[in-house]
N, C-alpha and C positions, 0 to 999 in steps of 0.2 A: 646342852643346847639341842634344839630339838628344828629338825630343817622338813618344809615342806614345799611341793610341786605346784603351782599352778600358770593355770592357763588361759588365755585370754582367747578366745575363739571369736571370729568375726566374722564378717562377709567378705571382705576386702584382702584383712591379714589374719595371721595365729602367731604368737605371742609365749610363750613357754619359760618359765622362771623358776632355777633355784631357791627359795627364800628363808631364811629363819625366824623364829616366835618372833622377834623385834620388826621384821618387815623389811630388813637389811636382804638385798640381792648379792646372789653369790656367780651365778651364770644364766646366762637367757641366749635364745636362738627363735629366731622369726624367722619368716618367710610370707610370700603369699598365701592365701587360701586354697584359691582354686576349685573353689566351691561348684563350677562348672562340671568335674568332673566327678560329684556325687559323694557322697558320706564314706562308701569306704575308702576311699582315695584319700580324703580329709583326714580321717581317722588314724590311716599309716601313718599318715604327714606330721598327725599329732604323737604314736607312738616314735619316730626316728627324732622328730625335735626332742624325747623326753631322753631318749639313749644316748644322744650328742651331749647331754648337760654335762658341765665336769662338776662330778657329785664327792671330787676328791675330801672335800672338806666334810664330808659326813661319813666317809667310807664306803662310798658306792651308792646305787640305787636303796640297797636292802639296809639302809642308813634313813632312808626318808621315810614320813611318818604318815602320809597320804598324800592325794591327790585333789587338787580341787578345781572346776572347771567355771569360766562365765560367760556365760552365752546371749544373744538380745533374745528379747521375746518372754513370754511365760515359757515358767520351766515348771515341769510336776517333779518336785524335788524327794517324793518320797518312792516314786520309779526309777529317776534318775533320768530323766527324758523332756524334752525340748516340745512343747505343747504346739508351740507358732513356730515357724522357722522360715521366716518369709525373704529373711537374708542369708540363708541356709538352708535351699533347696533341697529337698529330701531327707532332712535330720528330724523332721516330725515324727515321734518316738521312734526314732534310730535308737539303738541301747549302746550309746559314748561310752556313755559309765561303766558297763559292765564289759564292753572289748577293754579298757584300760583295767579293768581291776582284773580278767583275768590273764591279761598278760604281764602286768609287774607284780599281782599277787597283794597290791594296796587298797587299802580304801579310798575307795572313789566318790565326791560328790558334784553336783552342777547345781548351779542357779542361775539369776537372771543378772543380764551385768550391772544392773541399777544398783539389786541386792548387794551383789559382792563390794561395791565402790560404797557403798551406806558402810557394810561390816570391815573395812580399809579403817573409814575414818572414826568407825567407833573403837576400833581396837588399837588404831596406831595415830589417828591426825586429830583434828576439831575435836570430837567429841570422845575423846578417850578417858576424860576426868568425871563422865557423866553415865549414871546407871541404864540409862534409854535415851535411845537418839534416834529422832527422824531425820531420814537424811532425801532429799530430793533433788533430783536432776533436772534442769529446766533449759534444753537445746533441741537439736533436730525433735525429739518427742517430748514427752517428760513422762518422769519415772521417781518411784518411791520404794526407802527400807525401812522398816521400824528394825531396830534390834534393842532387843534387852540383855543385859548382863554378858553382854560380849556374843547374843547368840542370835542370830537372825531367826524373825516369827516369820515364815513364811504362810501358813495357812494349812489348809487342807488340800489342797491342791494349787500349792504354788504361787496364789496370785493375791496374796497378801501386800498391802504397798505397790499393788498395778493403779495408781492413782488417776495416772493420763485417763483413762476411760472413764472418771468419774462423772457427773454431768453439772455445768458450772453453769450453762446458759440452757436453760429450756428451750427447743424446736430452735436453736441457735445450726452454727456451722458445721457438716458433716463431712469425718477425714477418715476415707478409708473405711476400715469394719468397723469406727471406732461410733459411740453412740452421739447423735447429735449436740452440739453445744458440745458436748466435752472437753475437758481439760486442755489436754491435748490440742484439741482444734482451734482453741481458744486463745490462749497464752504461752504455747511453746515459741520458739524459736523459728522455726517451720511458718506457725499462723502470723506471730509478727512481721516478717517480711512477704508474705503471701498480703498481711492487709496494707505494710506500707508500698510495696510493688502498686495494690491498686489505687493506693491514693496518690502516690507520686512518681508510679514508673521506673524510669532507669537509674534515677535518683538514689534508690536502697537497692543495694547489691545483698544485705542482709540483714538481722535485726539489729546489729548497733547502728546501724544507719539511720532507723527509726530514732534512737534514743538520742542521738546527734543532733539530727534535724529539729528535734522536738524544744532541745535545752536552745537551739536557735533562733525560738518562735516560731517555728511551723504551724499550725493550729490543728491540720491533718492529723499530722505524728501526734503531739500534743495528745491528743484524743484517743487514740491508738495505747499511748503509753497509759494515759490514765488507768482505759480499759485495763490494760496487762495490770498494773498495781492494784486493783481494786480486787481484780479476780484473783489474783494469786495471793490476795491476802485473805478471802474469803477461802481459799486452797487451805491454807495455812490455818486459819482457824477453826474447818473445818475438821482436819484433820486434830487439832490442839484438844477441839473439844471431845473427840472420840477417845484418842489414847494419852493427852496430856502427858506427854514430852518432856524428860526434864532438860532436852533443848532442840531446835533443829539445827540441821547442817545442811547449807544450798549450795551449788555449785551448778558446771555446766554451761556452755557455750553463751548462753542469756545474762550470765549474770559477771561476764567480762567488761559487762557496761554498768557493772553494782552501782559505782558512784552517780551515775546519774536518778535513783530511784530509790538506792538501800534505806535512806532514813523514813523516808514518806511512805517506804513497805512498813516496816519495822513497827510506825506513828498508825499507820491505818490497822495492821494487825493485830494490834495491843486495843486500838477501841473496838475489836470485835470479840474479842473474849468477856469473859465474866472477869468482874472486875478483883475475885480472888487469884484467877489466872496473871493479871494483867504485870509486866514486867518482869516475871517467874520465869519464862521459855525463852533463852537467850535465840538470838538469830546469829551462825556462826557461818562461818564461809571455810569450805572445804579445804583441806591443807596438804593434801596427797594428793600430785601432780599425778602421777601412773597408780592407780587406782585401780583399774583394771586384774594384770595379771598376780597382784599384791593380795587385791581382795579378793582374789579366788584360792591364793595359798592361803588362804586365813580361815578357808572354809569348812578346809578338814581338820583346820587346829581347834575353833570353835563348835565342831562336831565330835571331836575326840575325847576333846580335855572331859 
């Protein structure tokens, strides 16, 4: 059996997990961030959570097989360094990677958390029986993995599957640095409740509120939601027709409301392919609840093997 570290780094909390090849947790130790008091401070916090693990079941630290880290934001995976770190003040190429590797002497990798939760479900959940799986995130932002053959493509600089920034509506809604109309601005999580707020106020506390209102005749929502399916099936085809998927994996705060939408995505996304595509890319719903610090021990299993 072969056991590896990761780690779920955030804004808010840190996250730290014994895990082995199967995805099975053997100890974990959280705490805050505390991102306030800057990168090296984070960083201890990350070495002493790794020293507290009881690593009894593998015979110590020098039992584990690497390290692997997920972080939000673009990550330049081939420095090992955090490109954005807008939830993590000062980690824009901090070098994580290389304080951890030289104080346990492991191999150390980071990516982006979307990545690491795509290679979760292609190695252990949805998509495990399928040679390539896109997998997408669709809540506060949205976020994309391709992985093949158990290995995440990240790119040349990391930002391979950075989908949210693609551009879905021309001169449409601007969020943040992202480019106008994009993704993101458009059909996340975030934009759905940002547009049913202005259509109906106090009414949508969040985006299933939208999808609620909408299955109630709203005509607002209704419009609202149509948008969301039409765009994220042009997402989805978009994507289908570049690397043709032998399936995707959706998940993510948005899609807590699937029943209300999942078949009419599914019906719309299939008439936008070629009709050799058409029925061939199953639509799969994510099946790894902690996804997170799971998919980021899977990082340096699928980097090593």
């Amino acid at each position: 059996m072969k056991y590896y570290i990761g780690i779920d780094l955030g804004g808010t909390n840190v996250r730290t997990l014994l895990v082995d090849e199967h995805g099975e947790s053997y100890s974990e130790v959280k705490g805050p961030t505390e991102c306030e008091n800057g990168p090296d401070y984070v960083c201890d916090k990350i070495i002493k959570q790794i020293e507290s693990l009881d690593t009894s079941v593998c015979g110590g630290l020098q039992g584990v097989e690497g390290i692997g880290i997920g972080a939000p934001g673009p990550v330049d995976t081939e420095l090992g360094i955090m490109i954005m770190a807008s939830n993590l003040p000062g980690f824009e190429n901090y070098p994580v990677c290389h304080k951890l590797k030289e104080k346990f002497g492991l191999p150390t990798f980071i990516d982006n958390d979307a990545n690491v939760a795509g290679l979760a479900e292609a190695v252990l959940g949805a998509g495990k029986d399928y040679r390539t799986n896109y997998f997408i995130t669709c809540s506060t932002g949205v976020g994309g993995a391709f992985v093949v053959d158990k290995k995440l493509v990240s790119g040349g600089r990391g930002h391979a599957g950075e989908i949210g920034n693609m551009i879905l509506v021309p001169g449409g809604y601007k969020q943040g640095a992202l480019n106008p109309g994009a993704v993101e601005g458009e059909i996340s999580g975030t934009a759905l409740t940002r547009k049913g707020k202005e259509a109906k106020g106090d009414l949508v506390k969040h985006a299933g509120d939208v999808f609620k209102l909408a299955a109630e005749g709203d005509e607002a929502c209704q419009k609202i939601v149509e948008e969301f399916i039409d765009g994220f099936s042009t997402l989805l085809a978009n994507v289908a027709h570049t690397v043709d998927p032998h399936c995707f994996v959706l998940g993510g705060g948005v899609f807590k409301s699937k029943a209300y939408f999942w078949d009419e995505l599914e019906k719309r996304f299939n008439s936008k392919i070629h009709v050799g595509m058409r029925n061939h890319i199953p639509l799969l719903f994510k099946e790894i609840d902690d996804c997170g610090a799971i998919g980021a021990a899977m990082l340096p299993m699928s980097q090593l093997d």
